[in-house]
KOLLUM-968537 format. One line per field, with one value per residue (C-alpha): x, y, z; residue in three letters; residue number from 1. Coordinates in pm, whole numbers, plus 50000, padded with zeros to 5 digits. Layout:
// residues N
x (X ...)
y (Y ...)
z (Z ...)
type (ALA ...)
seq (NUM ...)
END
This chain:
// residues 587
x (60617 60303 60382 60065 59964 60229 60033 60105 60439 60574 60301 60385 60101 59907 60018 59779 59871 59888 59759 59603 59788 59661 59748 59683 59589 59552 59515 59637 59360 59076 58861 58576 58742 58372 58315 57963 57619 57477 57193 57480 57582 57238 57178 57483 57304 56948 57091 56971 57130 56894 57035 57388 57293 57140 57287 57225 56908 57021 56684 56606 56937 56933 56541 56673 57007 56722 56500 56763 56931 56635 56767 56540 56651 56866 57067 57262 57511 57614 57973 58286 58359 58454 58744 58574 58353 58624 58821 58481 58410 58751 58736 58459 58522 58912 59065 59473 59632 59296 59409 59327 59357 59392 59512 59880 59813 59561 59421 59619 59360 59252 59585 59673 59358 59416 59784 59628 59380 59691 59596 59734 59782 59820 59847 59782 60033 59878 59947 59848 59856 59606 59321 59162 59214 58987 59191 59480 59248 59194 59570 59550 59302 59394 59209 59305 59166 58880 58833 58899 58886 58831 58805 58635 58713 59031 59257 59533 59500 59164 59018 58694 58530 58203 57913 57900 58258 58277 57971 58182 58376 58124 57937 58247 58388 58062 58314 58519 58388 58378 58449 58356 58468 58284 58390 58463 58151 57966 58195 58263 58093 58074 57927 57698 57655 57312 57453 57669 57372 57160 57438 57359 57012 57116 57433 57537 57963 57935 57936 57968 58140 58057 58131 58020 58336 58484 58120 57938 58266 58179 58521 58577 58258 58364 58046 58003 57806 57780 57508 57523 57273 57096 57321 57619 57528 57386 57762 57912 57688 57844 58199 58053 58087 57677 57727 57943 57864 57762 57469 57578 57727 57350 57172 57447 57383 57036 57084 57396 57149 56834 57094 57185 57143 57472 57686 57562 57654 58012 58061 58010 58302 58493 58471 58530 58856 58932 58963 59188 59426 59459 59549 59739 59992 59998 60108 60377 60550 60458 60195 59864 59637 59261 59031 58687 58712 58829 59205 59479 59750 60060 60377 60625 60969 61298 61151 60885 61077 61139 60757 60652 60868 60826 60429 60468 60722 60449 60113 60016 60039 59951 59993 60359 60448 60752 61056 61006 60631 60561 60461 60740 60759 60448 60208 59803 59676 59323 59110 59103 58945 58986 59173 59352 59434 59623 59782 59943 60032 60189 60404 60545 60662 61016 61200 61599 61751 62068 62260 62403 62708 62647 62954 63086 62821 62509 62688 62980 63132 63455 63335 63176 63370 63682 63666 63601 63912 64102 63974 63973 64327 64413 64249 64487 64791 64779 64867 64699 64684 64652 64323 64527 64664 64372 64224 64485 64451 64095 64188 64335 64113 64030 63972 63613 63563 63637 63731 63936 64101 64152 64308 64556 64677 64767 64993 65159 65274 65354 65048 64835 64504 64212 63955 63664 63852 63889 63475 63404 63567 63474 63130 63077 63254 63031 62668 62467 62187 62066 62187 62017 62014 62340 62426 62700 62938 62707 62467 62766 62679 62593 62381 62568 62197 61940 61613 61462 61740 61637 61249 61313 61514 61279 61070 61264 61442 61393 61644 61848 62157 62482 62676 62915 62780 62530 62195 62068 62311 62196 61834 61905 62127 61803 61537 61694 61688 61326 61524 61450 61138 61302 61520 61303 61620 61891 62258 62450 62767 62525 62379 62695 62935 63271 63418 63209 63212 63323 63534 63359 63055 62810 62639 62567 62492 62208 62084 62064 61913 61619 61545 61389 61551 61557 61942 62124 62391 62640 62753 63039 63353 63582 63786 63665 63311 63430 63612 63242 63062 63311 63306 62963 62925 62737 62812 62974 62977 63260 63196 63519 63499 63538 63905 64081 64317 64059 64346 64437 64079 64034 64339 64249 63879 64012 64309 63946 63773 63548 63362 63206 63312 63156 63351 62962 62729 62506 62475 62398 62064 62239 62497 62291 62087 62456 62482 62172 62213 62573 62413 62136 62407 62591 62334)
y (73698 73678 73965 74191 74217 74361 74718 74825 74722 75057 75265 75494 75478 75807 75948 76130 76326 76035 76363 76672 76920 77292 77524 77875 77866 77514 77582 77256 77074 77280 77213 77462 77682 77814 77471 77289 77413 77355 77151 76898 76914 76823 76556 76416 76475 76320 75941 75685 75355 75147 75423 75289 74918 74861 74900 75223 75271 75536 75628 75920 76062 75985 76098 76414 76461 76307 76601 76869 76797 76702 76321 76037 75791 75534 75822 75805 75631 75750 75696 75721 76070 76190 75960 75600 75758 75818 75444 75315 75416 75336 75019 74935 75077 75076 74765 74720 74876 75106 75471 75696 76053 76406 76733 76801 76886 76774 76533 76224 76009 75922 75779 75634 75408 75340 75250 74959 74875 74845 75115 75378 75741 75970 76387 76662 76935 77291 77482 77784 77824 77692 77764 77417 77403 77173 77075 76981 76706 76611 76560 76373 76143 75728 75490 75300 75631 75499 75753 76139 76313 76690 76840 77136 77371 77171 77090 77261 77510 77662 77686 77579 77450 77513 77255 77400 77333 76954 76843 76946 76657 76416 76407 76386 76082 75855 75527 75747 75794 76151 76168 76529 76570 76914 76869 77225 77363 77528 77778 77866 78185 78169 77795 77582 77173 77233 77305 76977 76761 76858 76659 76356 76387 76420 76164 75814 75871 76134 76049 76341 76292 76523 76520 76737 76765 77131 77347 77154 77111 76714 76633 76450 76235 76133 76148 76171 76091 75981 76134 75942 75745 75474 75221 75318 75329 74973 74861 75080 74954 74598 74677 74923 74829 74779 74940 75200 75517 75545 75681 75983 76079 76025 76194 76494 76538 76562 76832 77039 77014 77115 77431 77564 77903 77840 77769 78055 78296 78113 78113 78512 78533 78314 78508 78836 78677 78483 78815 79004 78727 78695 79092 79077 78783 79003 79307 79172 79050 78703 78496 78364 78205 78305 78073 77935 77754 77805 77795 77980 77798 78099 78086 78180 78083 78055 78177 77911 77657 77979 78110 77722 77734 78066 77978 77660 77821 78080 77858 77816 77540 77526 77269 77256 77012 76725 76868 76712 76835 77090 77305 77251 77649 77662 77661 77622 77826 77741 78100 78141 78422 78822 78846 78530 78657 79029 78732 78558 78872 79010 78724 78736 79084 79080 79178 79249 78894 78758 78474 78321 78029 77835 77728 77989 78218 78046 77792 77747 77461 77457 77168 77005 77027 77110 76813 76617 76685 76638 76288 76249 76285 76088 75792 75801 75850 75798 76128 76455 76808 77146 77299 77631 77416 77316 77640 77832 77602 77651 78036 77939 77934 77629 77472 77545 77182 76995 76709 76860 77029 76692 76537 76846 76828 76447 76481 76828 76546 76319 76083 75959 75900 75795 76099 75845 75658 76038 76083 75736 75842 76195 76131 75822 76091 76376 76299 75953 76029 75661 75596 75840 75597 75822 76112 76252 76583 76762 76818 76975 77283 77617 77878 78178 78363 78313 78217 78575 78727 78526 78593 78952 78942 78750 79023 79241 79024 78686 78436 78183 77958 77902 77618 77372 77092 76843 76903 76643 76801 77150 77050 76860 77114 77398 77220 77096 77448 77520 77809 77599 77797 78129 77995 77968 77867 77606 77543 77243 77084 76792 77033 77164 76963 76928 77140 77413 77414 77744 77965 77891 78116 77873 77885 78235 78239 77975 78180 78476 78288 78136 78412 78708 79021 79393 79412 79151 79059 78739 78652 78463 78351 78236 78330 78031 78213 78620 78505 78305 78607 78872 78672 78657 79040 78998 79248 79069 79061 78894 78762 78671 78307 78212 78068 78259 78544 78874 79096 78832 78760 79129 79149 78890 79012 79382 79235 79103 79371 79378 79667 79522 79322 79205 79070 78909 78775 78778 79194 79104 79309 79608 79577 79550 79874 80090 79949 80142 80446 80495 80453 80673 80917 80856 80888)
z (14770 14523 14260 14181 13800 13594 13491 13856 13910 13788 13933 14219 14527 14517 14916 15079 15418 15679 15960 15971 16042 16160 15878 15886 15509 15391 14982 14852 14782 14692 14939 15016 15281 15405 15546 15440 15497 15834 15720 15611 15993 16146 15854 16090 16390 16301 16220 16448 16487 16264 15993 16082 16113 15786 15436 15282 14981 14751 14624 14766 14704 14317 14289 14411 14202 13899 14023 14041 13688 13497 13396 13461 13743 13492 13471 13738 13953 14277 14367 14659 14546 14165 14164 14225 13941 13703 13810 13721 13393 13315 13439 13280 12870 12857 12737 12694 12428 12404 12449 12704 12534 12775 12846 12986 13256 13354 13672 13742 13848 13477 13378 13752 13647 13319 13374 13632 13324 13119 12834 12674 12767 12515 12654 12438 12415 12516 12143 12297 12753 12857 12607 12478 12120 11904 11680 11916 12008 11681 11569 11873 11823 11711 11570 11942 12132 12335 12588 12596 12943 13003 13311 13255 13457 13426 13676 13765 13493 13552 13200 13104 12733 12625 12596 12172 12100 12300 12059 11755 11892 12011 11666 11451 11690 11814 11911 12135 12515 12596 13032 13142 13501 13588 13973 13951 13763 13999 14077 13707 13614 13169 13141 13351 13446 13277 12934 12975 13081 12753 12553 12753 12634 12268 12274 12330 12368 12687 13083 13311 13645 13956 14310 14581 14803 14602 14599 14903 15109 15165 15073 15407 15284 14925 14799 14342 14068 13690 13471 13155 12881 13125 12895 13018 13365 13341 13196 13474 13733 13644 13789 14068 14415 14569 14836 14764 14912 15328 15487 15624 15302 15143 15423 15362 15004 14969 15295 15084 14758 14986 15057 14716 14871 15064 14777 14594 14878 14852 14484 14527 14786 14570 14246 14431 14621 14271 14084 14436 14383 14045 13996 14287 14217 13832 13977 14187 13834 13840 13598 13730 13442 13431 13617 13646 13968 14307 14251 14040 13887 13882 13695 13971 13749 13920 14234 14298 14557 14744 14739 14811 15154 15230 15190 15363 15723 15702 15742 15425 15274 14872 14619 14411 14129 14015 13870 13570 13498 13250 13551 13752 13812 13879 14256 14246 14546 14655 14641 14996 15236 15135 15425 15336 14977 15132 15351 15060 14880 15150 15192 14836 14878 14819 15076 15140 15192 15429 15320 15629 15618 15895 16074 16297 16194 16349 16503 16733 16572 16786 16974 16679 16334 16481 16722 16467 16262 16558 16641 16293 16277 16588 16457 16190 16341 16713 16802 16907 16698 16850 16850 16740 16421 16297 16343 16178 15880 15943 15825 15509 15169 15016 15374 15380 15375 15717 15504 15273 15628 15850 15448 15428 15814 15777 15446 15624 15843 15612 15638 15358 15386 15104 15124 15160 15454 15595 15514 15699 16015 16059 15992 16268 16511 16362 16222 16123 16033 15987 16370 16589 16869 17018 17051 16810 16790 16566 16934 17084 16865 17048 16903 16822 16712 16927 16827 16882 16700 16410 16444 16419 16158 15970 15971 15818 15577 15345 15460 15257 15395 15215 15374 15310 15531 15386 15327 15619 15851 15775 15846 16159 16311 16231 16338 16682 16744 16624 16380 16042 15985 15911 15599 15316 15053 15114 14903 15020 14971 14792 14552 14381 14193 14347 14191 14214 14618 14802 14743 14394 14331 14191 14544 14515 14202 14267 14559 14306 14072 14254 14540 14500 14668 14684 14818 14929 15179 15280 15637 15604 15854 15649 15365 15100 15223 15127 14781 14650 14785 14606 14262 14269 14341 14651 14956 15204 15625 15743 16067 16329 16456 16783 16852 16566 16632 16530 16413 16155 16027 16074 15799 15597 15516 15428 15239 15013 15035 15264 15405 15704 15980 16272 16587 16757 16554 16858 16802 16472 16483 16579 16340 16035 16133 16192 15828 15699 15868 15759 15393 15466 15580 15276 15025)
type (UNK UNK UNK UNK UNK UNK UNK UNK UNK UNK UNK UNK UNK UNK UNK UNK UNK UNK UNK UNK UNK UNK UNK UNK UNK UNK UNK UNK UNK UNK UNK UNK UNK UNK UNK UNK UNK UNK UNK UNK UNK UNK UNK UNK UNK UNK UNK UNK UNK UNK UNK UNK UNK UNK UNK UNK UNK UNK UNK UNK UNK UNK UNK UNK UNK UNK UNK UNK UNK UNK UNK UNK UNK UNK UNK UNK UNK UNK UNK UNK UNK UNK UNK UNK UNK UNK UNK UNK UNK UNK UNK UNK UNK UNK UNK UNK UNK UNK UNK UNK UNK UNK UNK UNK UNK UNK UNK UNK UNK UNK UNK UNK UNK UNK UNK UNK UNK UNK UNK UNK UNK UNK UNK UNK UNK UNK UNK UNK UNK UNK UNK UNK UNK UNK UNK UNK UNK UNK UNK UNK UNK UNK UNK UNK UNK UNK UNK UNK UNK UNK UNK UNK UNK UNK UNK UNK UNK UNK UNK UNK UNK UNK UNK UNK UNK UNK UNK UNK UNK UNK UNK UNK UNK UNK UNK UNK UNK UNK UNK UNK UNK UNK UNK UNK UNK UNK UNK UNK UNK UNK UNK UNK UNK UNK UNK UNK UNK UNK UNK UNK UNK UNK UNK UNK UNK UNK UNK UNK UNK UNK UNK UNK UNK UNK UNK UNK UNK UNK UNK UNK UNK UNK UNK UNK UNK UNK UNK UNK UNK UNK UNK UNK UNK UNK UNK UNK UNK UNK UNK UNK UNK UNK UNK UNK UNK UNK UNK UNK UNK UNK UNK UNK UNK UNK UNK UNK UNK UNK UNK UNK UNK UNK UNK UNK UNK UNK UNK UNK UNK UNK UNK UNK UNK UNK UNK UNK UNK UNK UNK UNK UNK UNK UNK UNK UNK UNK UNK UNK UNK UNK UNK UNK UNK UNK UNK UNK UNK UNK UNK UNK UNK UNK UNK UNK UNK UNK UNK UNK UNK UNK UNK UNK UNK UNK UNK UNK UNK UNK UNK UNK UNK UNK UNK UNK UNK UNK UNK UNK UNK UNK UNK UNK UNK UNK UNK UNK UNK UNK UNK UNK UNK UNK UNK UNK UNK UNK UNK UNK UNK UNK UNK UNK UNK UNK UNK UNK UNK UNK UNK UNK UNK UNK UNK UNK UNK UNK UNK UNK UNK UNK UNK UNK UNK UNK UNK UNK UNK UNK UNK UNK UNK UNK UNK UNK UNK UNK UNK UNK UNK UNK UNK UNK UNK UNK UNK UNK UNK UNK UNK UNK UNK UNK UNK UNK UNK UNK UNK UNK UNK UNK UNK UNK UNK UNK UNK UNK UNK UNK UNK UNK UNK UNK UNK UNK UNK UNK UNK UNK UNK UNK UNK UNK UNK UNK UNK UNK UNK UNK UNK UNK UNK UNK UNK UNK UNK UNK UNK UNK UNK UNK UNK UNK UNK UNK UNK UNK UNK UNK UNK UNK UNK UNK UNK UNK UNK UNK UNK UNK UNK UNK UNK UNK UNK UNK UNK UNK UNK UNK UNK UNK UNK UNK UNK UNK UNK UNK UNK UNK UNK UNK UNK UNK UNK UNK UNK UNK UNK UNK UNK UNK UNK UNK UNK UNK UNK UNK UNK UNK UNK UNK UNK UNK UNK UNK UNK UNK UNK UNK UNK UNK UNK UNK UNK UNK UNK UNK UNK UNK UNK UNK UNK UNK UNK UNK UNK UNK UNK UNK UNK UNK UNK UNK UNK UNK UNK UNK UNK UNK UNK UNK UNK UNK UNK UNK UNK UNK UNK UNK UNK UNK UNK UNK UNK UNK UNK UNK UNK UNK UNK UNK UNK UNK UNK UNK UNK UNK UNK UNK UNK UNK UNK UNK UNK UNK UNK UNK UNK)
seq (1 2 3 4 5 6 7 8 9 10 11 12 13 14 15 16 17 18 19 20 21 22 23 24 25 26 27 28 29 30 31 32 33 34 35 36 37 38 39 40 41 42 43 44 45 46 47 48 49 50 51 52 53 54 55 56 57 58 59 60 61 62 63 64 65 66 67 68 69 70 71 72 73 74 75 76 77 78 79 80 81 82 83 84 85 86 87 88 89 90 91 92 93 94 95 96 97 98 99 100 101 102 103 104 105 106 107 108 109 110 111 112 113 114 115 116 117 118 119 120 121 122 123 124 125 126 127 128 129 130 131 132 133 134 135 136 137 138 139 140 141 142 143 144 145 146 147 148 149 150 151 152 153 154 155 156 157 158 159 160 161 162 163 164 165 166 167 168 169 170 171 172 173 174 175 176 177 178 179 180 181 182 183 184 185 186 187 188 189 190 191 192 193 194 195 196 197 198 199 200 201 202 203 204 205 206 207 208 209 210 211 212 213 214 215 216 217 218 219 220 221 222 223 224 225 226 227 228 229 230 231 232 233 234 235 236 237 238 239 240 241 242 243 244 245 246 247 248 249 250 251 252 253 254 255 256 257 258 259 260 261 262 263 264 265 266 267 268 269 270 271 272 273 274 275 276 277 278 279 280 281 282 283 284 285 286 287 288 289 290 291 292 293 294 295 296 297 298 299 300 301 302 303 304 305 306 307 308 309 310 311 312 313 314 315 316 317 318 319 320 321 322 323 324 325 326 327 328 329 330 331 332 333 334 335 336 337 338 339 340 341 342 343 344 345 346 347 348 349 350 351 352 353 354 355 356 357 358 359 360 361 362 363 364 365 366 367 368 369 370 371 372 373 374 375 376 377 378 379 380 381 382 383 384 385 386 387 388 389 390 391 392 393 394 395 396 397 398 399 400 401 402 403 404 405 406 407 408 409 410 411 412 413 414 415 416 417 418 419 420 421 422 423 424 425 426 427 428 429 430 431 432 433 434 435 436 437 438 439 440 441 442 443 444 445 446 447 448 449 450 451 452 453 454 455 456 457 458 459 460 461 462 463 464 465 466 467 468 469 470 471 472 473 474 475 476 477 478 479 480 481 482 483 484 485 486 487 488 489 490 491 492 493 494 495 496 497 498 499 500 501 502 503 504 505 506 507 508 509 510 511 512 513 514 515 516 517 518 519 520 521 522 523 524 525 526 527 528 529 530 531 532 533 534 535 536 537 538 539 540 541 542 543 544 545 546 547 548 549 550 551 552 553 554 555 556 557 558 559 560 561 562 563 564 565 566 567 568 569 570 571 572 573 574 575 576 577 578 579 580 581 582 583 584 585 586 587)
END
């Protein structure tokens, strides 16, 4: 196999969605919601097939942009979008070991491309969130910093930095490139592209980059451009592809710029649907950060994997960030309609939440689990078990793990068995998920809540699953039933320590932790399920599984504690509304 140069090995392909998919609210990439001007549409319509045949001229397109900014033609260079801009000018002015100096956070694209280039990236620390700070930059700054990139309004965080306080910069550092990527400009109400230009005019160490897919919604056409000193653009023009940018995408720009009056309407809509948001996602507790363009970066702390899916099952789909970023608690949300904004806020409402185990609460698992053991145990020993034995061990705490069930039954009869042979055989019989080329016990499951059941509950009530099956075999099991969509939080046997599986609490306590709730309840069948719950102060429902004697669970869950009982989960609507008015009664 022919290796690739070294500076990618370690680079990790940037994945874009492979189809589109119909969102209700698609906010994740910041594309212009109110779709592009109409004049863009029959710029489509007009090309004729000697337009398509021959290479592109991108005159007319430049005398325009020339026109519109005020630059002379040398100017400029068209690009593939604002990201072919920005892999250009870094290809052509970073050498290795030169240092590539930015925000955190800020856009990846800069330091995907100078990573291939094999440079340096240096990120500035925010001293203050996320207000650009001159002299951060300056403590910063290397003798091997060759480039500094701003995005201004930056990206993800919103902020922008005036034209006066970058040329403090630019005249105290005249060897270091200064990349402005204003992609977001237009929509930015306290500084304009204009003011940014006028330090071209006046500087040698500035290139602005600009596309037109965020303000003209051409984003499906990638169509950018560099404004810099006609020196630069001769040295970028040197590693820029000729023919780089397609003819509908020219004909479309100079249509979009021929429609300013279009944007302007948008940018109006934007800043009054900016502003709804912003105070809205304030007053509900959490911690958006003031912005100039059309998105809002929010702090939504311990709760943000549950907002993301809850977003995400709901339609809308909005943009969330690695663990290990310094935003990892954090979701940018595209500005979208006014209706779309009461949309989003109404969905992080917090609501009262259900914690559901799974086994013999949503599922029947007689035929599934419990067969398993069985077989499980046969295999070992050549001989059957009762379904009543392994379901009165079944009863016992500490047997909330089928495994640590089918290992207890074979030493009560005086067999011993390696855990991890016991795990290799109940899982063939069980689940594979790497084989789904048969069928296994896992689709002998029943639904013990319908599908209905759980869409009106969900409408009532945030919903979060406590189980001790594995994470794959959670998901599998919910989505085979189309009933994945109403769980919006997820603890696993694989996300707890052993140790700290039920009856320990920690899988409450997580569930506490990172869901917001107004009260809070726990449907749970077995006893491993009511002790967690109780240590972790969380009301329980104990719920009476099929194929164990009722008066003895019955027993067992008051012997704990618990208040209510419920002998079919199918009624389970019912039951919880009994619940409320016997405390309405009460209080």
């Amino acid at each position: 196999m022919i290796k690739p140069r070294k500076t990618i090995e370690t680079i990790a392909p940037y994945e874009t969605d492979k189809y589109m998919q119909d969102w209700r609210l698609k906010l994740d990439s910041n594309e212009n919601i109110y779709r592009c001007s109409n004049n863009v549409l029959s710029a489509i319509k007009n090309l004729n097939s000697k337009d398509i045949s021959l290479y592109p001229c991108y005159g007319a397109v430049i005398d325009k942009l020339a026109s519109r900014y005020e630059v002379n033609y040398n100017n400029i260079l068209i690009t593939n979008g604002c990201d072919e801009a920005l892999s250009i000018i870094i290809n052509a002015y970073l050498n290795e070991n030169d240092e590539l100096l930015l925000y955190n956070p800020s856009f990846s694209m800069p330091m995907l491309y100078a990573k291939i280039t094999g440079a340096k990236i240096k990120q500035i620390e925010y001293s203050e969130k996320f207000i650009f700070n001159v002299q951060d930059v300056k403590n910063n700054i290397s003798s091997n910093t060759k480039i500094f990139y701003l995005a201004t309004p930056n990206n993800p965080t919103g902020e922008t930095t005036k034209a006066a306080v970058i040329e403090t910069l630019i005249k105290e550092y005249p060897d270091i490139l200064f990349l402005l990527d204003c992609t977001y400009i237009n929509f930015a109400q306290n500084v304009a592209f204009e003011d940014y230009i006028d330090l071209i005019k006046k500087y040698d160490n500035i290139a602005l980059v600009k596309s037109m897919s965020k303000d003209f919604a051409l984003a499906g056409l990638r169509f950018g451009f560099i404004i810099s000193k006609d020196e630069i653009i001769k040295n970028l023009k040197k590693v820029s592809s000729p023919y780089n940018v397609n003819v509908i995408a020219l004909n479309c720009a100079i249509s979009a710029i021929n429609d300013e009056k279009k944007f302007e309407e948008i940018k109006e809509i934007n800043i009054k649907a900016r502003e709804l948001l912003f105070e809205g996602l304030k007053n509900l507790g959490f911690r958006p950060y003031p912005s100039e363009a059309n998105f809002i970066l929010c702090d939504f702390g311990p709760y943000c994997d549950f907002y993301y899916e809850k977003l995400k099952k709901n339609g809308v789909i909005v943009r969330n960030y690695p663990k290990k970023s310094k935003i990892a608690n954090y979701l940018r949300i595209t500005v979208p309609t006014l209706g779309g904004v009461k949309y989003i806020l109404n969905l992080l409402n917090k609501k009262d939440m259900l914690i559901f185990d799974m086994d013999g609460v949503i599922f029947d698992v007689r035929n599934s689990y419990t067969s398993a053991i069985m077989e499980t145990y046969k295999h070992f020993t050549k001989e059957e078990i009762s379904f009543d034995e392994v379901m009165e061990i079944k009863s016992k705490s500490g047997m909330n793990c089928d495994w640590d069930a089918t290992k207890y039954l074979l030493e009560s009869h005086g067999y011993q068995v390696d855990i991890e042979d016991i795990i290799n055989v109940f899982q063939k019989l069980f689940f594979n998920p790497n084989d789904k080329s048969k069928s296994y016990l896992i689709d002998k499951e029943e639904l013990l809540i319908n599908k209905k059941t759980f869409e009106k509950l969900s409408e009532k009530y945030d919903l979060a699953i406590f189980s001790g099956r594995l994470k794959e075999e959670v998901l599998y099991s919910l989505k085979k039933y189309d009933i994945d969509k109403y769980f919006y939080y997820f603890i696993t046997s694989d996300d707890l320590p052993k140790n700290m599986l039920k009856p320990h609490p920690k899988g409450v306590l997580e569930i506490l932790e990172h869901c917001p709730y107004k009260t809070i309840k726990y449907l749970g069948d077995s006893i491993d399920d009511i002790i967690a719950g109780n240590s972790a102060n969380v009301e329980m429902i104990g719920v009476v599984p099929q194929g164990i004697d009722y008066n003895t669970m019955v027993n067992n869950f008051r012997h704990l504690g618990v208040k209510y009982i419920i002998k079919d989960i199918k009624n389970v609507i019912e039951f919880l509304e009994d619940i409320e008015k016997n405390n309405a009664k009460t209080n």
